[in-house]
PASEBA-1860 file (N, C-alpha, C; in nm, 3 decimals):
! residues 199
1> XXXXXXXX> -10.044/14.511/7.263/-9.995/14.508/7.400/-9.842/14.513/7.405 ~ -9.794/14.423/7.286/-9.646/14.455/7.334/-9.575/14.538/7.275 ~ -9.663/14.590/7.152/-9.547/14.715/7.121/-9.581/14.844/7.165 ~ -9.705/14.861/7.280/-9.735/14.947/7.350/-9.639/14.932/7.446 ~ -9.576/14.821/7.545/-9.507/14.794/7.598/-9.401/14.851/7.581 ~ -9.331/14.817/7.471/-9.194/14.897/7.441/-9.237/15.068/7.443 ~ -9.323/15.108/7.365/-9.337/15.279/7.380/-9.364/15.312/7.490 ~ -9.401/15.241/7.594/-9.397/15.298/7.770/-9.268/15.302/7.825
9> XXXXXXXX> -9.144/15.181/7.786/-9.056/15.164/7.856/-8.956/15.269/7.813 ~ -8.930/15.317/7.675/-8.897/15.456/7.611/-8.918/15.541/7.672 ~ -9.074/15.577/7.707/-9.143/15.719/7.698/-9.038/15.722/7.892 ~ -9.038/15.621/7.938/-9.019/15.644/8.069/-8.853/15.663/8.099 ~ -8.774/15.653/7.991/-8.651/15.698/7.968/-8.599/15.822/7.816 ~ -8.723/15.923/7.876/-8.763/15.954/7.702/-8.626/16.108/7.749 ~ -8.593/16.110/7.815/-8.417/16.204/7.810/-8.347/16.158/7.718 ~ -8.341/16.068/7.729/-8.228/15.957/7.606/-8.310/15.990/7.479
17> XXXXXXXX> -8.415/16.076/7.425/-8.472/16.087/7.308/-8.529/15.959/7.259 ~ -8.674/15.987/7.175/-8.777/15.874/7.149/-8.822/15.872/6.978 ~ -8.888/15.801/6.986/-8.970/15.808/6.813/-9.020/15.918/6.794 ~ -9.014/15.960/6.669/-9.046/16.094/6.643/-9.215/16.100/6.688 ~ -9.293/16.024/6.611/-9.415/15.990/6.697/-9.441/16.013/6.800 ~ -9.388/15.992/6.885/-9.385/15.979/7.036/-9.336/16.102/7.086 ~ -9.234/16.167/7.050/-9.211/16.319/7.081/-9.288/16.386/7.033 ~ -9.365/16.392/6.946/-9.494/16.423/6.910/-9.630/16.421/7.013
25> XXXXXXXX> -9.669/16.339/7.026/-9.720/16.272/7.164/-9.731/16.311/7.280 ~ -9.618/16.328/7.303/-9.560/16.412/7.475/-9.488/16.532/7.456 ~ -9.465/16.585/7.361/-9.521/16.693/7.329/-9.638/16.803/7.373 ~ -9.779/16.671/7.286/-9.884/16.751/7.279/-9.957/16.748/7.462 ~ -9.905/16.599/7.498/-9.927/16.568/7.626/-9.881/16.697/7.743 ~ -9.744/16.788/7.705/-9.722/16.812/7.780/-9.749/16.996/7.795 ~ -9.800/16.984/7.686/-9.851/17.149/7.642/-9.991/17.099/7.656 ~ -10.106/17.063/7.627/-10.220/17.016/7.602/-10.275/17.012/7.723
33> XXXXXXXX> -10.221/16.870/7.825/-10.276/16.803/7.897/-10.329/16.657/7.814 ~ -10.469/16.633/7.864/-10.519/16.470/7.800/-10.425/16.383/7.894 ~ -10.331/16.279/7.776/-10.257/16.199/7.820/-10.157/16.147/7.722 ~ -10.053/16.083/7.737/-10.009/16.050/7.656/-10.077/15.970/7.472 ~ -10.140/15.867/7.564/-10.190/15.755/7.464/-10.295/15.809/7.432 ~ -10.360/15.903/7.471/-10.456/16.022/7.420/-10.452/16.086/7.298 ~ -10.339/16.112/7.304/-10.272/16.179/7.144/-10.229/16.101/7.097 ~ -10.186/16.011/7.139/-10.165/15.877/7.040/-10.300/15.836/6.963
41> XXXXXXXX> -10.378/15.786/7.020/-10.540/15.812/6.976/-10.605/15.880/6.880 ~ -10.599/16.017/6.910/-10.603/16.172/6.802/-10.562/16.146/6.684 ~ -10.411/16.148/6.764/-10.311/16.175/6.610/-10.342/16.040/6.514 ~ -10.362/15.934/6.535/-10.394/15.842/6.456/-10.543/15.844/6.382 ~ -10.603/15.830/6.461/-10.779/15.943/6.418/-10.729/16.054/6.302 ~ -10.700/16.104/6.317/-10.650/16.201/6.190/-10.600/16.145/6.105 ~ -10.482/16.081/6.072/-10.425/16.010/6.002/-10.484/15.899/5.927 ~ -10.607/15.817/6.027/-10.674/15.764/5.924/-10.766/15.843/5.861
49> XXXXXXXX> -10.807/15.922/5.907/-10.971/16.016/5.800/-10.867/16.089/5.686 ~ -10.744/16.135/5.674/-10.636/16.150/5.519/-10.648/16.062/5.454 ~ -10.613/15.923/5.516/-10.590/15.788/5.446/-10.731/15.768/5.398 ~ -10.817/15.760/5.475/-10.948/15.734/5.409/-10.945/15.810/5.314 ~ -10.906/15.926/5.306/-10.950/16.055/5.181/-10.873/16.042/5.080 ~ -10.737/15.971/5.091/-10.645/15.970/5.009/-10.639/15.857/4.908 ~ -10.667/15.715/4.987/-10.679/15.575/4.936/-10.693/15.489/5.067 ~ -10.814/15.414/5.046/-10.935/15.348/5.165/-10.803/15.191/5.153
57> XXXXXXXX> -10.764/15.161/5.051/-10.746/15.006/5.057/-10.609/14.964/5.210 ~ -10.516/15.050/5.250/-10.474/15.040/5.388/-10.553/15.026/5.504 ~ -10.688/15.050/5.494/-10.740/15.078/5.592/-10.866/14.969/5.595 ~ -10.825/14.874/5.706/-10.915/14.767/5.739/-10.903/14.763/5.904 ~ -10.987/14.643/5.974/-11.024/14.657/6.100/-10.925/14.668/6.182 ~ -10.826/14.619/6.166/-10.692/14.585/6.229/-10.623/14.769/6.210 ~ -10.623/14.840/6.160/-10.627/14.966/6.167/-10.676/15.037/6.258 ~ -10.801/15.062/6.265/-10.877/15.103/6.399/-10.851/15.027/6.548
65> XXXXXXXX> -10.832/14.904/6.530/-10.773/14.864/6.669/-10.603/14.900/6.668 ~ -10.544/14.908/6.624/-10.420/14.960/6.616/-10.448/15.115/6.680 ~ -10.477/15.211/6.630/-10.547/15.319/6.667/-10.555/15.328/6.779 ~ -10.640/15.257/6.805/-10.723/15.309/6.986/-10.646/15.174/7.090 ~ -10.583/15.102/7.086/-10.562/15.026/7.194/-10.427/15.045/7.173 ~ -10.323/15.084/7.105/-10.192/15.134/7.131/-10.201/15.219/7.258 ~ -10.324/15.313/7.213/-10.310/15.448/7.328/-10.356/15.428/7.423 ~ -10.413/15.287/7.403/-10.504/15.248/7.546/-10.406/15.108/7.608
73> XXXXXXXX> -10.312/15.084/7.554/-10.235/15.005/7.651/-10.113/15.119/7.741 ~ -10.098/15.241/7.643/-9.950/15.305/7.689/-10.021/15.372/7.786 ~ -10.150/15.407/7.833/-10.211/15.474/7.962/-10.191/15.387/8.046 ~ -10.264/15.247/8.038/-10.251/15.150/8.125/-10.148/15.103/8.187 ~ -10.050/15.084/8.078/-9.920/15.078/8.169/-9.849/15.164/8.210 ~ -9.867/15.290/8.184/-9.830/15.453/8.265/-9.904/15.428/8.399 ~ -10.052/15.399/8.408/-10.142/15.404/8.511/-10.090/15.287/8.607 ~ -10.034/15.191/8.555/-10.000/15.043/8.627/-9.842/15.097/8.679
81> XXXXXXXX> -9.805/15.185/8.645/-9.619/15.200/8.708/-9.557/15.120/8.760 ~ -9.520/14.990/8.680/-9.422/14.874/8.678/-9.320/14.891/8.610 ~ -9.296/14.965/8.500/-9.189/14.959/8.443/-9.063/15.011/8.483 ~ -8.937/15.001/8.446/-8.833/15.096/8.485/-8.827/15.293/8.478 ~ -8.809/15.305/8.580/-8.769/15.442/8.544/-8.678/15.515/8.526 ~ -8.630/15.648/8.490/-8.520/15.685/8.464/-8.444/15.718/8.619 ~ -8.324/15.621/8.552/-8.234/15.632/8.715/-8.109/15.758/8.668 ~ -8.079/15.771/8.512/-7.973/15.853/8.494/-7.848/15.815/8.525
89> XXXXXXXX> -7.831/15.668/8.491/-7.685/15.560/8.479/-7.724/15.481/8.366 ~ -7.637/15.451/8.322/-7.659/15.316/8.233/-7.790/15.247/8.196 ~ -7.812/15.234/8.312/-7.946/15.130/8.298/-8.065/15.223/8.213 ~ -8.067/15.322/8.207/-8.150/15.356/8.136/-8.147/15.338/7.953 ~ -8.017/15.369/7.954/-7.983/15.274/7.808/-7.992/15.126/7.796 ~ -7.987/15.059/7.912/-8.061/14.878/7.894/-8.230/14.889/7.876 ~ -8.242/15.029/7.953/-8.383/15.024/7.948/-8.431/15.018/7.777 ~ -8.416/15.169/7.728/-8.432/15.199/7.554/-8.353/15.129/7.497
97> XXXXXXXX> -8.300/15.042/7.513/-8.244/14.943/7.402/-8.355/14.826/7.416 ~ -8.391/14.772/7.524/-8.521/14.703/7.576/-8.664/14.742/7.500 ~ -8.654/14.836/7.517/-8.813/14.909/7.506/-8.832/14.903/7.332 ~ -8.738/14.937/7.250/-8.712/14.977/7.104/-8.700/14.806/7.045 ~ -8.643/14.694/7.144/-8.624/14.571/7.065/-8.781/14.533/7.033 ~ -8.844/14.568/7.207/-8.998/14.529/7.196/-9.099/14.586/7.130 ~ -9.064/14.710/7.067/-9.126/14.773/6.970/-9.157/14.713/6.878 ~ -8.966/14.659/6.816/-8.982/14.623/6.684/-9.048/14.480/6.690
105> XXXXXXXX> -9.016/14.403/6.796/-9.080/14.279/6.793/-9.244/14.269/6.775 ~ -9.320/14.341/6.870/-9.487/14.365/6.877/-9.521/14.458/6.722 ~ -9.417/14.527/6.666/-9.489/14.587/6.520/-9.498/14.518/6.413 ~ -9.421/14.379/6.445/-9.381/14.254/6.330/-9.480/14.161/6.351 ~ -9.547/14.186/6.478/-9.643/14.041/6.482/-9.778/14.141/6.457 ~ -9.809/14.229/6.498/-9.945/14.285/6.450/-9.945/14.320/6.313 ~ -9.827/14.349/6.203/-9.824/14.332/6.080/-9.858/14.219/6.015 ~ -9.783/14.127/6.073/-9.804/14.016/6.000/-9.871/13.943/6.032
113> XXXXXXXX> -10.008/13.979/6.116/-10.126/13.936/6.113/-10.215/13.985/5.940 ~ -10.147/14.085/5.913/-10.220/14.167/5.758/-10.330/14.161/5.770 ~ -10.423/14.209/5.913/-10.548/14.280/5.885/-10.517/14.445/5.882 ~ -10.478/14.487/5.804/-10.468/14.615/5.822/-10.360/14.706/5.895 ~ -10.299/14.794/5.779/-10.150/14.913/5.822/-10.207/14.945/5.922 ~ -10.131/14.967/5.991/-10.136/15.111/6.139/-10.192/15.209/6.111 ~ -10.222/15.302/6.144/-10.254/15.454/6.112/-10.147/15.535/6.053 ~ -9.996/15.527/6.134/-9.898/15.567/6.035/-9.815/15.524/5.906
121> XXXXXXXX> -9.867/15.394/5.949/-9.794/15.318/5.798/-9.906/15.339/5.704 ~ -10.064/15.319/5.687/-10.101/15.342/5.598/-10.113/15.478/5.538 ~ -10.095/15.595/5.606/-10.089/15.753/5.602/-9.965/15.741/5.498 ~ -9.806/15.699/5.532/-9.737/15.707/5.433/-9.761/15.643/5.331 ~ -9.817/15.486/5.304/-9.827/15.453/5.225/-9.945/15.503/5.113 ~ -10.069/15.542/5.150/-10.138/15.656/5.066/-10.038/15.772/5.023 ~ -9.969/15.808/5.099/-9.902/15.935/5.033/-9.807/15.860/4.874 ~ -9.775/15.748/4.934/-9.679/15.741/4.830/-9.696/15.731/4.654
129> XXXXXXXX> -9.851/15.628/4.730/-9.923/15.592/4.595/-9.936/15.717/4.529 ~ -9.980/15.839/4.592/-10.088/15.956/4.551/-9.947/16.004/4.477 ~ -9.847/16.036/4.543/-9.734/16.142/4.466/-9.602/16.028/4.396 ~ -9.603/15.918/4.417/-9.541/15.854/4.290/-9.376/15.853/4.420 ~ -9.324/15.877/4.519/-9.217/15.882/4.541/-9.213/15.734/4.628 ~ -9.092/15.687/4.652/-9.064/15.572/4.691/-9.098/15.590/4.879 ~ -9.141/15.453/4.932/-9.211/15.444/5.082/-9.107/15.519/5.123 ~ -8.959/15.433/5.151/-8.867/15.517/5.221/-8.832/15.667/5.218
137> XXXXXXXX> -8.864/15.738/5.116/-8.850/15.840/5.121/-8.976/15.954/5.164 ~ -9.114/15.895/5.179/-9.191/15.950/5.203/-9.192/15.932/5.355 ~ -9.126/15.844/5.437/-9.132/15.793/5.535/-9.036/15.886/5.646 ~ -8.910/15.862/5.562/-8.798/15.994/5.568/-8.872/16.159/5.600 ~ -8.948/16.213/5.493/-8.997/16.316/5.515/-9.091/16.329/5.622 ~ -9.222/16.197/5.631/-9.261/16.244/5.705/-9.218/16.196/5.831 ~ -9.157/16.130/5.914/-9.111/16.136/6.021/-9.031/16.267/6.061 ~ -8.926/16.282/5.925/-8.880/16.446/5.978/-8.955/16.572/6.056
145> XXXXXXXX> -9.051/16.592/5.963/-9.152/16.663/5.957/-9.209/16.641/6.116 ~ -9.222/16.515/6.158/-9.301/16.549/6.255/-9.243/16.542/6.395 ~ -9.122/16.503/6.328/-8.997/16.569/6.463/-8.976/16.675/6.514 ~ -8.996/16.768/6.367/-8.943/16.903/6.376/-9.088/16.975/6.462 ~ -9.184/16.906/6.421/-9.309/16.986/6.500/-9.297/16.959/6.656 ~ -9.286/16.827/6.653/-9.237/16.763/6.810/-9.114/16.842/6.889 ~ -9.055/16.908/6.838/-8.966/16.953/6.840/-8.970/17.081/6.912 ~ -9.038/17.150/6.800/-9.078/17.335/6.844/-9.195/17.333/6.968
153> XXXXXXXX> -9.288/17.189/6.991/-9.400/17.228/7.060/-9.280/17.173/7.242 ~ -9.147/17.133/7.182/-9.133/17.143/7.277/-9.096/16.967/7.392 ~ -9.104/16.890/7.245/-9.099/16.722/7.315/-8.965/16.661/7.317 ~ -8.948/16.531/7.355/-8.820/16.512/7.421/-8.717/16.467/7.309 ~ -8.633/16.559/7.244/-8.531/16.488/7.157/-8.428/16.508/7.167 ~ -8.356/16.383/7.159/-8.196/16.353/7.159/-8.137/16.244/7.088 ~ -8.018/16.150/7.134/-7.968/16.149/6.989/-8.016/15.979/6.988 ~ -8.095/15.927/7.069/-8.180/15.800/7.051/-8.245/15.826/6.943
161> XXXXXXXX> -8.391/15.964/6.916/-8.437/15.956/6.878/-8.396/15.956/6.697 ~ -8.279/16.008/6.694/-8.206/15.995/6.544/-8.179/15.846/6.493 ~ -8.161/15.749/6.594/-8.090/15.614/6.505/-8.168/15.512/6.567 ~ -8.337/15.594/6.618/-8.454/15.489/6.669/-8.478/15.402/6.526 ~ -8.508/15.446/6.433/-8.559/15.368/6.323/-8.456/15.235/6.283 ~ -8.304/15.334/6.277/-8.202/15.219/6.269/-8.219/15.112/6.379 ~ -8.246/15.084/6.449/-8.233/15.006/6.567/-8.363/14.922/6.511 ~ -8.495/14.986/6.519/-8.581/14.917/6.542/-8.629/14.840/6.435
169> XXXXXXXX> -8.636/14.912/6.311/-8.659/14.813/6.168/-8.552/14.657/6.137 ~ -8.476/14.702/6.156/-8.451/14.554/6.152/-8.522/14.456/6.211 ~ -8.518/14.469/6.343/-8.595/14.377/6.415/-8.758/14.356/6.370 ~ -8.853/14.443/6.343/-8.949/14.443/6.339/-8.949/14.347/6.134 ~ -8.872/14.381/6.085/-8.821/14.293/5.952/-8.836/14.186/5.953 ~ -8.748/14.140/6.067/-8.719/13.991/6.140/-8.832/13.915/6.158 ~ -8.890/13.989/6.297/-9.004/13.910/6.311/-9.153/13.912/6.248 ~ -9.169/14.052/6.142/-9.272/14.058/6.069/-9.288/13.942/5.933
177> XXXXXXXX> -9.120/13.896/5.884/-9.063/13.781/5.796/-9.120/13.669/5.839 ~ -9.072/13.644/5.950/-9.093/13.477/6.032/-9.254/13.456/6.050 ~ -9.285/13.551/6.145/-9.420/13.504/6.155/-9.530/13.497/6.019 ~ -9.513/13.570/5.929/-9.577/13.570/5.808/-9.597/13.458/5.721 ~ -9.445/13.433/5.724/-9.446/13.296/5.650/-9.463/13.191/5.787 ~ -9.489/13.184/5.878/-9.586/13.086/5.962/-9.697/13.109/5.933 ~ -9.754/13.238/5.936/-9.935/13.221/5.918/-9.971/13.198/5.773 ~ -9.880/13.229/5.688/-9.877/13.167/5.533/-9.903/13.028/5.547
185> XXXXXXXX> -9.826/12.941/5.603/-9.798/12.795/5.607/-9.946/12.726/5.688 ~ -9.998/12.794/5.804/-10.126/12.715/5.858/-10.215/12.702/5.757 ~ -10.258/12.740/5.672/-10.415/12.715/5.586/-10.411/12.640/5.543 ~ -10.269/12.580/5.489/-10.215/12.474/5.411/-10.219/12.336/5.477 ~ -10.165/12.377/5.610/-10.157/12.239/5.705/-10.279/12.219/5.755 ~ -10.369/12.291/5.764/-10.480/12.310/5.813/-10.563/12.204/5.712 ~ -10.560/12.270/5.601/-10.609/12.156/5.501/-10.549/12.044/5.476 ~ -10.442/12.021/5.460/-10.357/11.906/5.445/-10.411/11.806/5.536
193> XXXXXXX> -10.463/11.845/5.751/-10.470/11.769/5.760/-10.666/11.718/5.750 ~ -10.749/11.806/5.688/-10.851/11.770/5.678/-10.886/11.668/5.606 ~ -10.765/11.662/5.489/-10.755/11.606/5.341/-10.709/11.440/5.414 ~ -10.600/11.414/5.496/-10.574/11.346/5.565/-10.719/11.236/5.616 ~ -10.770/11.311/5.711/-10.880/11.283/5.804/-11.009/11.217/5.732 ~ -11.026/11.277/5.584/-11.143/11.204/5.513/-11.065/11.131/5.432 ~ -10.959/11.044/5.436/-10.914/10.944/5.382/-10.939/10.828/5.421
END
């Protein structure tokens, strides 16, 4: 929900340029038809049946809901039209600076739940295993790659979408760190205080 959140509040200032993903997306949205979170849907559907083909161990339940309710919150809140829209002042850069913090924040807490990569994180990470090159650089290529397709079919890029990753990994670092080592720490206290209780 909330890092669908942030990719609505983007997509709705997506002049200022978006995730390569996402120009991808609305892109296909806008040559295609469907819907946005439609191809969000697809394109992840694809991405896992590679991953499945490539190496199954990324791919657990938390995968498939990643999948289908990303694309099914960014309709909903397209369909709900609460968010900001593009006014073409400033504020639209409070907006995508907004939208990209909440990205990274909602991709750090559904990670570090560790039921299962995304559809695009485990896609690179099969690739990497399979051809031996380091995440970041497979990550590098393929985001390029699917800019450049996003690109020719025609989706929204500018110079957000170049220093989106810079912006947003940190944050998603941050809070994928913190919360991890919180859900690390409950099993422990959890038992600690059972151990407690039959004393």
């Amino acid at each position: 929900m909330i890092f669908s959140l942030g990719i609505t509040m983007t997509i709705n200032v997506q002049h200022l340029g978006i995730h390569p993903w996402d120009v991808l997306n609305v892109a296909m949205f806008n040559l295609i038809g469907l819907s946005i979170g439609s191809w969000a849907i697809i394109i992840s559907g694809l991405l896992i049946v590679i991953s499945w083909i490539l190496d199954k161990r990324y791919i657990k339940i938390g995968t498939f809901f990643n999948a289908v309710l990303i694309g099914v919150f960014v309709d909903t809140y397209m369909w709900l039209d609460f968010l900001p829209k593009a006014t073409n002042t400033w504020i639209d850069i409070l907006t995508m600076l907004v939208g990209i913090v909440v990205m990274g924040i909602g991709g750090g807490i559904y990670n570090a739940a560790k039921v299962g990569s995304g559809p695009r994180d485990g896609f690179m990470l099969s690739i990497s295993d399979k051809t031996g090159a380091s995440i970041g650089k497979v990550r590098i290529i393929t985001e390029s790659s699917v800019l450049v397709i996003g690109l020719i079919l025609g989706g929204p890029v500018f110079i957000v979408t170049f220093i989106f990753t810079f912006i947003q990994s940190p944050i998603f670092q941050v809070t994928y760190l913190k919360l991890a080592s919180i859900l690390d720490r409950l099993p422990s206290t959890y038992s600690d205080k059972r151990a407690v209780s039959k004393m």
